[in-house]
C-alpha positions as CSV (number, residue, x, y, z in Angstrom):
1,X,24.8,206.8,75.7
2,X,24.7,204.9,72.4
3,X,21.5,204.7,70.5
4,X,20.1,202.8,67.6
5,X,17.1,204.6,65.8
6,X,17.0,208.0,68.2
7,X,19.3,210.6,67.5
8,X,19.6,214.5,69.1
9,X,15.9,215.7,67.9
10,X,14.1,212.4,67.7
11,X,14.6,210.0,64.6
12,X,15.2,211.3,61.3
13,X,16.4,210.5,57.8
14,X,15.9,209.5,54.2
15,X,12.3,208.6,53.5
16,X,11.9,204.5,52.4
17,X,15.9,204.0,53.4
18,X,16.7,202.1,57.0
19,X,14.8,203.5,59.7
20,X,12.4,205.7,57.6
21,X,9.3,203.7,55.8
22,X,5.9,202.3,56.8
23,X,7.1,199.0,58.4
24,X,9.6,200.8,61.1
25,X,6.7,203.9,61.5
26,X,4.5,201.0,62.6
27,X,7.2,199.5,65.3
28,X,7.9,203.1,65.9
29,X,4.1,203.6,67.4
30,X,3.6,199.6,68.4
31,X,6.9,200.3,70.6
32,X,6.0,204.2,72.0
33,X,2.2,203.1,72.5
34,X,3.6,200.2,74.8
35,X,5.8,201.9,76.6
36,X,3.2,205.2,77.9
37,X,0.5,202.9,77.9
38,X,2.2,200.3,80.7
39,X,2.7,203.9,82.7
40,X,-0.8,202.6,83.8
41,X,-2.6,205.9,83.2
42,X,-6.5,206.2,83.1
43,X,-6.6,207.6,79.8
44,X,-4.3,205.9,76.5
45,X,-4.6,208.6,74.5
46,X,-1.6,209.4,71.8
47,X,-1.6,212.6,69.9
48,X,-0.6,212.8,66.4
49,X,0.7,215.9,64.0
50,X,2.9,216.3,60.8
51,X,4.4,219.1,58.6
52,X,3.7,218.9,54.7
53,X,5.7,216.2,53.5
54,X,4.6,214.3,51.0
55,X,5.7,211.2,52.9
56,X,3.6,212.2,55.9
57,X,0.5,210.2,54.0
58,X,2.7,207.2,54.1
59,X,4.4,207.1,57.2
60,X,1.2,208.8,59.2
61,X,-0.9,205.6,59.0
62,X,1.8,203.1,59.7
63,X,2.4,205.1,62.9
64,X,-1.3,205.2,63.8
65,X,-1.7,201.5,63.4
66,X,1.2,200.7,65.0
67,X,0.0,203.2,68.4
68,X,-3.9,201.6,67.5
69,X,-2.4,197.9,67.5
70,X,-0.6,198.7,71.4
71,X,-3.9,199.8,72.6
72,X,-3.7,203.7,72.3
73,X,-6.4,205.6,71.3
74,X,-5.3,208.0,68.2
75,X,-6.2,212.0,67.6
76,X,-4.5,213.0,64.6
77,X,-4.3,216.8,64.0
78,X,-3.0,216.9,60.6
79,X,-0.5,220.2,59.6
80,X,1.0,222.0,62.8
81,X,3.6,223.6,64.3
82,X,5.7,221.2,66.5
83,X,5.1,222.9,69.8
84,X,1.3,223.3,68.6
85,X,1.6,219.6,69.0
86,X,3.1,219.6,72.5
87,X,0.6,222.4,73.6
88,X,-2.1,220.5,72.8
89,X,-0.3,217.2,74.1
90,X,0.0,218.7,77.8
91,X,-4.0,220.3,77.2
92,X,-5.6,217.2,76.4
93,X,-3.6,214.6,79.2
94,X,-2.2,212.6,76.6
95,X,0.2,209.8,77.5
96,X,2.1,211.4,74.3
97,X,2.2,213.4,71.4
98,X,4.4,212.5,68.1
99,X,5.3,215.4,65.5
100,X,6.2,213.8,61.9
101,X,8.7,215.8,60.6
102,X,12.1,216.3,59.5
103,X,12.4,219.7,60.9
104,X,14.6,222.2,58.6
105,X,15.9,219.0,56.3
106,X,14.6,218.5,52.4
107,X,11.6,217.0,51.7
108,X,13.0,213.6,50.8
109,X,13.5,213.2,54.8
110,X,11.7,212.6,57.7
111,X,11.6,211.6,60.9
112,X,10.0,212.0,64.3
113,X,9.6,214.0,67.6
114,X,8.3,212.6,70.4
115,X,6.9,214.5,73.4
116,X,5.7,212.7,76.8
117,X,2.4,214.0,78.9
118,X,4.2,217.0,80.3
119,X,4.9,218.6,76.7
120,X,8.6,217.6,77.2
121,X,10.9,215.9,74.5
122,X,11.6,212.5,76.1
123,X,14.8,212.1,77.8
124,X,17.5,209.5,76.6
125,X,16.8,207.3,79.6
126,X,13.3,206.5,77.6
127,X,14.5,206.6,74.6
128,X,16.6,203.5,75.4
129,X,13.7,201.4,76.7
130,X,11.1,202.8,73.7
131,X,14.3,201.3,71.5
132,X,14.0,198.0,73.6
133,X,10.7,197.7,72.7
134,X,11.3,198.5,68.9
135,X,13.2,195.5,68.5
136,X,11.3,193.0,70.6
137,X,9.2,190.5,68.7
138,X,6.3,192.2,67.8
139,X,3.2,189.6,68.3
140,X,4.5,190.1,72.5
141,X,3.4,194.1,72.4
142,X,0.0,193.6,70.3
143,X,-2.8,194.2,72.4
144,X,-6.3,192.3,72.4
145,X,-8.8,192.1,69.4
146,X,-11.4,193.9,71.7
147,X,-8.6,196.8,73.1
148,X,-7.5,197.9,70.5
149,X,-7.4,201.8,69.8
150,X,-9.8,204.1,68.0
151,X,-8.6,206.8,65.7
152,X,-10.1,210.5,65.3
153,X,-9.3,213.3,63.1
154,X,-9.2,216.9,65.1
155,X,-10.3,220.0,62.8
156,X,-10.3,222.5,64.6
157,X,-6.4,221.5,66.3
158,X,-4.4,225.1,64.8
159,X,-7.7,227.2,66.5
160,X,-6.8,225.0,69.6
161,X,-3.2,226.1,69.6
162,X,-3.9,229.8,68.6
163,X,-6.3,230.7,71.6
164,X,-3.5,229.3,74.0
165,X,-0.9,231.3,72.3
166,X,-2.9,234.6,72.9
167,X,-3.7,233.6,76.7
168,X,-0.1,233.9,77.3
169,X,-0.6,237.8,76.4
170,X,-3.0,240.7,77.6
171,X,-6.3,240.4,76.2
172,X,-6.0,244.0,74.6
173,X,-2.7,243.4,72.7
174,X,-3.0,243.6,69.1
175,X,-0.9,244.5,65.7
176,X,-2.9,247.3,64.2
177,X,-0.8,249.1,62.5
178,X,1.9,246.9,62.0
179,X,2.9,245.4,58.8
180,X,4.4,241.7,58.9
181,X,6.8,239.8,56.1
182,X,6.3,236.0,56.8
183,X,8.3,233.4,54.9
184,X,6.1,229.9,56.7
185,X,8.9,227.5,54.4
186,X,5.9,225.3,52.4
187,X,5.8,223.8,56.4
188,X,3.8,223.2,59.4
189,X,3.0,226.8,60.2
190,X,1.7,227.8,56.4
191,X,-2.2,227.8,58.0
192,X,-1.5,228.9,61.6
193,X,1.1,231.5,61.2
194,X,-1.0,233.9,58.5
195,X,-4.3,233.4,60.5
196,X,-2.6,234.4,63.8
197,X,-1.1,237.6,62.9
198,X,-3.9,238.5,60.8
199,X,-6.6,237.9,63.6
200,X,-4.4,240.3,65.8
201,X,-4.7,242.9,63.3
202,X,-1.5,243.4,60.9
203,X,-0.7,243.4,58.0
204,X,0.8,240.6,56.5
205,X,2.2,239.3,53.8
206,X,3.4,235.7,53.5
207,X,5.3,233.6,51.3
208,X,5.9,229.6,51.6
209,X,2.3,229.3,52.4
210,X,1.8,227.0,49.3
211,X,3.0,223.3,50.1
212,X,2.9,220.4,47.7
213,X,4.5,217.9,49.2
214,X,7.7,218.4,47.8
215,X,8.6,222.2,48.5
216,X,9.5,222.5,52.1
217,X,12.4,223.8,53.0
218,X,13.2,224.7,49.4
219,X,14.9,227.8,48.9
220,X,12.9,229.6,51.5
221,X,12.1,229.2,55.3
222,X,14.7,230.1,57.9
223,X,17.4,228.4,56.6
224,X,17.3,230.7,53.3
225,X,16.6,234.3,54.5
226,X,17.6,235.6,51.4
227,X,13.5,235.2,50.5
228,X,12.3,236.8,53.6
229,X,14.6,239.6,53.3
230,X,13.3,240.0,49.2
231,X,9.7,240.6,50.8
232,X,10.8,243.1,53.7
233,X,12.7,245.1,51.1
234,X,9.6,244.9,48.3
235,X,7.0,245.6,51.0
236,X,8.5,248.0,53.6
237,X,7.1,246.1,56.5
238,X,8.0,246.5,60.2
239,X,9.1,243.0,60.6
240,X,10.2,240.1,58.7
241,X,9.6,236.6,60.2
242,X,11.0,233.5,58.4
243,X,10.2,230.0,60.2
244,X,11.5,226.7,59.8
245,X,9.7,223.2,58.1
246,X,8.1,222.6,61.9
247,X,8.0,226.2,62.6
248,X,10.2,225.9,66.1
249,X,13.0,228.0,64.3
250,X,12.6,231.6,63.8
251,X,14.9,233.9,62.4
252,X,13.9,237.2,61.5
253,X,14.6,240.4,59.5
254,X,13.9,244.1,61.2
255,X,12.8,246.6,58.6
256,X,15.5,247.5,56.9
257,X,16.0,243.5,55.5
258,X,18.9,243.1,58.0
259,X,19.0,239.4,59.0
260,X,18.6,238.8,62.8
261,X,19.6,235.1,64.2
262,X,18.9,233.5,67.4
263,X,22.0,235.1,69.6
264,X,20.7,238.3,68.6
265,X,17.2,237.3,69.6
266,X,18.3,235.8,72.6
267,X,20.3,238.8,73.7
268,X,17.5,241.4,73.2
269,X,14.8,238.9,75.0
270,X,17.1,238.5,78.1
271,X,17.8,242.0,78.4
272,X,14.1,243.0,78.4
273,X,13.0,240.1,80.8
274,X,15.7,241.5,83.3
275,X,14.7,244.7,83.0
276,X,11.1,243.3,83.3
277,X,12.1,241.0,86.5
278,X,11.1,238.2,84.3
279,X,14.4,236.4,83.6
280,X,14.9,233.3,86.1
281,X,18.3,232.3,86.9
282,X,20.1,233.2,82.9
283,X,20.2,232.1,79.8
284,X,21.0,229.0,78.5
285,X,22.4,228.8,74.9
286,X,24.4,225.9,73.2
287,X,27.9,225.4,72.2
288,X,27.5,227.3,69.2
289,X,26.7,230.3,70.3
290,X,28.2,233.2,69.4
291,X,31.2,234.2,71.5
292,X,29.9,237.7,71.2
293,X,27.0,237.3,72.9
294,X,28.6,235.6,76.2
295,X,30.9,239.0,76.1
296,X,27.5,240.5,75.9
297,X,25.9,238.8,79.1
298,X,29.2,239.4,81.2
299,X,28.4,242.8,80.7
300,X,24.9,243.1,81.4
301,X,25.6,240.8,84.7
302,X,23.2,237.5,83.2
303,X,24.4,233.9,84.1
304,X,25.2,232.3,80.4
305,X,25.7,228.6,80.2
306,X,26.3,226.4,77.2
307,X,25.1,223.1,76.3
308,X,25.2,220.4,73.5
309,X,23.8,221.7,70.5
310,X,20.1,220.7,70.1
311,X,16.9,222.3,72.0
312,X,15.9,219.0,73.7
313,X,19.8,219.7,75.6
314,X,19.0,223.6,76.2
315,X,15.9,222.9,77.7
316,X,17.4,220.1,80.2
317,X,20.3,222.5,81.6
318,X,17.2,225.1,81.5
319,X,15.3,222.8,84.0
320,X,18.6,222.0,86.1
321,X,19.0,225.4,86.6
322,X,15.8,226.7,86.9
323,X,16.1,229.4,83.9
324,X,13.4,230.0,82.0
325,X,14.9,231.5,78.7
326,X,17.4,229.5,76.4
327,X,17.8,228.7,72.6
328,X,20.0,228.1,69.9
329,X,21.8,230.6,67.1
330,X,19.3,228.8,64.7
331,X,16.5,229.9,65.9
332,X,15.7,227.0,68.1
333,X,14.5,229.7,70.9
334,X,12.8,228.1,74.6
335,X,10.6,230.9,76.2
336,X,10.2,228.8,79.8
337,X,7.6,231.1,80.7
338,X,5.5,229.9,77.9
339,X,6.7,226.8,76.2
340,X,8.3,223.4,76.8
341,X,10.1,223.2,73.3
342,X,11.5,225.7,70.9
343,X,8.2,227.4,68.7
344,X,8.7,230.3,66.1
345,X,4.9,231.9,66.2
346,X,5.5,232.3,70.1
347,X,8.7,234.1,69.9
348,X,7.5,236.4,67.2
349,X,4.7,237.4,69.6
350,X,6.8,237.9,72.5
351,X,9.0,240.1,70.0
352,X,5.9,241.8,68.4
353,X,4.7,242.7,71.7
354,X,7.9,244.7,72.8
355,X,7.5,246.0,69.1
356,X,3.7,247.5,70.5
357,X,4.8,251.4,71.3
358,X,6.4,251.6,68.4
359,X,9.5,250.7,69.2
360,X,11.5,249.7,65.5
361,X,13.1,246.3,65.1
362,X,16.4,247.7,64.7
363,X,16.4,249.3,67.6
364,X,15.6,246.4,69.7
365,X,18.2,243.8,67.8
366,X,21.3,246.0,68.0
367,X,22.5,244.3,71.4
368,X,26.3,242.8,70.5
369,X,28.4,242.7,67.4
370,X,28.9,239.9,67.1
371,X,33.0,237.8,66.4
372,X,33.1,236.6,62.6
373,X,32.1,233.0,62.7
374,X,31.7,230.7,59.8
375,X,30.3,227.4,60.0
376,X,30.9,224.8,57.4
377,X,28.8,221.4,56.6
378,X,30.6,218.9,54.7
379,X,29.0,215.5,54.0
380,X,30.7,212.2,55.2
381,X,30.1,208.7,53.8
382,X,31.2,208.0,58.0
383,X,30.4,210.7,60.5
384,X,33.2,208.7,62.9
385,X,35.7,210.1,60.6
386,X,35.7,212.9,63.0
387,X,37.8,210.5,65.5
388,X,40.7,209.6,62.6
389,X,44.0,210.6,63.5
390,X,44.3,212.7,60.3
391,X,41.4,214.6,61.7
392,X,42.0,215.0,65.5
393,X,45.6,216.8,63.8
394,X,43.8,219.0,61.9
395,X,41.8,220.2,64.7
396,X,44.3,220.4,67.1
397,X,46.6,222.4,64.5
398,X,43.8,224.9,64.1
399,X,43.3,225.8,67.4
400,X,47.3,226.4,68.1
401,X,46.8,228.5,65.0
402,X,44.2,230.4,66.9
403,X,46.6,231.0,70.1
404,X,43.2,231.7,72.4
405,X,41.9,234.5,70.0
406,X,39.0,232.4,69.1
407,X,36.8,229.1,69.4
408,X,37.0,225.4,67.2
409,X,34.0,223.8,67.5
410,X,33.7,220.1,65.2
411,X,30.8,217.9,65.9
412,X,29.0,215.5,63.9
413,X,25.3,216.3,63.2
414,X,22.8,214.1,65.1
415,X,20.4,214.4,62.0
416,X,22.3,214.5,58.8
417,X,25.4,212.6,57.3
418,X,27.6,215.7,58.0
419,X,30.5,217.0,60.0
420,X,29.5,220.4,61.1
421,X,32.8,222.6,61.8
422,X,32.6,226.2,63.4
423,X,35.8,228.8,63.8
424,X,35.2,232.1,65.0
425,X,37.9,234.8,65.6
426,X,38.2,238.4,64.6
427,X,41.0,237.3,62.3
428,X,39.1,236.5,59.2
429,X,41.7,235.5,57.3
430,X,42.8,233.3,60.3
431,X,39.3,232.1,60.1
432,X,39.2,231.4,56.6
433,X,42.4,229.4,57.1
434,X,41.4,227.1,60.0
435,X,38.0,226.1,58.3
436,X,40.2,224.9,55.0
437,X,42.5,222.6,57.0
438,X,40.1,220.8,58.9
439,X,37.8,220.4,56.1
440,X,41.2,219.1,54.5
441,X,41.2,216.0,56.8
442,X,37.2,214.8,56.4
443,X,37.8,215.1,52.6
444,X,39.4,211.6,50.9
């Protein structure tokens, strides 16, 4: 299903180029405000939160007047973790909640997440009609002088989302006596994530707790472990948590500064849930998953299913299947028993709470070894390139390279100007070789 302004996690690009700047923000929110608020519900209530971009203070009002001019009544809840905002979406009966934020991109993006009343990411179905709406004349979706929407500010929203992330453990579980490495990525979590773990009684010590705008993502956060592995090495902590711009990707380190990614996380969750009787159905992971942790499943008798690559995609086969654990190799992670979206400060909880009895983090995350994979990004001026004849040769010469010892996996990426490519086999050099040839035929 072709779309115009949505793409796999919402809409997202360059900041004041095409679809990102103050006049599209305010069709953005004139157009979702329309849509919820002709669901006919009692209450018109949108919900609003960002990360720390500096273009959040542009783009923010521009979506609040736009939501304000359909009718909507406003609470905007400043800095928070995406699924903060979806929590607290579902808690107060919005008609929706919209997360500014370009999740694990640079600064210079940004974009937006949408959620609908039940906490879920909205399904393409409505983001065809809310794209209807964006390009319909916009004097026809303006409501009345004397209905239009009222805005309030929410202090106390990251104290909101804390108490219902305890709730979902016993009241007497705590951290004392465990020490805690946090890299919060300048992002969304940089206030909630500290205050948690600390109120629970470890020790912690963060980094990429000092935004400015301009720093997010930048050489820290998930997507660049080699910081939170620096701090578990300097500090000798039990844990090493690293989150992403939004703070729904986690990837963590155990205490020896070993880097632990979402398959690995994935594995040891769904092996303890089992045990537990508290894994439903499987686990669904994505296309990108490690092959080594499907061997990994077969073994331990769990129902593994792959879908597209994006959470929004795990957590629909999640609900056609009635699972309630899924995630992505990122760190996207879906705890079903908890949460409606992917959020890093739950899954650290859930792994800090097996952690209680002093159990050591290397211990729990030594599930499957996992086959040599290497994924490469390489930027396109035209991400249909992927389609070219030259292309479509190159892929199907790699995988008759391969001779079934492995997996080929090119895709274009639903939020950036890049062609993604993935090989894995055990054959590294095999590996190495593959990558180079189809890189070879996006390259002019």
């Amino acid at each position: 299903m072709f779309k115009k302004y949505f793409g796999t996690d919402g809409i997202r690009g360059m900041v004041n180029n095409e679809k990102i700047n103050g006049e599209m923000f305010f069709k953005f929110g004139l157009a979702a405000g329309t849509y919820f608020k002709n669901l006919k519900k009692s209450k018109q209530i949108a919900v609003i939160a960002k990360d720390t971009r500096l273009s959040g203070y542009t783009l923010e009002p521009a979506l609040v007047s736009g939501l304000a001019s359909a009718g909507m009544h406003v609470f905007t809840l400043g800095p928070l973790p995406t699924n903060g905002l979806a929590m607290l979406t579902k808690k107060m009966k919005a008609n929706l909640g919209i997360m500014i934020t370009a999740s694990h991109n640079p600064y210079y993006d940004n974009g937006l997440k949408l959620f609908g009343p039940d906490g879920l990411k909205l399904s393409d179905k409505i983001e065809k009609k809310i794209e209807k709406l964006i390009d319909s004349k916009i004097t026809k979706n303006l409501t009345q002088p004397k209905n239009l929407g009222r805005v309030k500010r929410l202090e106390e929203a990251s104290n909101e989302y804390i108490k219902i992330l305890k709730k979902n453990f016993p009241n007497d579980f705590n951290l004392k006596g465990i020490s805690i490495a946090i890299d919060c990525a300048n992002g969304a979590g940089y206030k909630t994530a500290p205050v948690l773990f600390k109120s629970l009684g470890a020790k912690v010590y963060d980094v990429g707790v000092s935004p400015n705008g301009l720093n997010i993502n930048d050489k820290c956060g998930s997507t660049f472990p080699k910081k939170i592995k620096a701090l578990v090495s300097k500090k000798k902590v039990d844990l090493g948590i690293s989150l992403d711009g939004d703070a729904d990707r986690i990837i963590i380190c155990d205490e020896n500064a070993k880097v632990i990614d979402g398959d690995q996380i994935i594995a040891m969750l769904a092996r303890r849930w089992k045990r537990k009787k508290i894994l439903k159905g499987g686990v669904v992971g994505t296309l990108m998953s490690n092959f080594g942790l499907e061997i990994f499943f077969k073994k331990n008798n769990i129902k593994f299913l792959r879908a597209n690559v994006g959470d929004r995609f795990v957590k629909e086969k999640m609900q056609k299947n009635r699972f309630n654990l899924g995630g992505e190799q990122s760190g996207h992670i879906i705890l079903g028993k908890f949460a409606t979206t992917g959020d890093g400060l739950l899954v650290a909880l859930e792994i800090l709470f097996s952690m209680r009895k002093g159990q050591k983090a290397s211990h729990l995350f030594n599930n499957f070894v996992p086959i040599p994979q290497v994924l490469e990004n390489v930027k396109v001026k035209d991400k249909n390139i992927i389609n070219s004849p030259k292309c479509k040769k190159a892929i199907k010469k790699s995988i008759r390279l391969l001779k079934n010892t492995g997996r080929i996996l090119v895709r274009k990426s639903g939020t950036e100007p890049m062609i993604r490519i993935m090989a894995e086999t055990n054959n590294k050099e095999l590996l190495f070789k593959c990558i180079k040839i189809i890189k070879g035929s996006l390259i002019n």
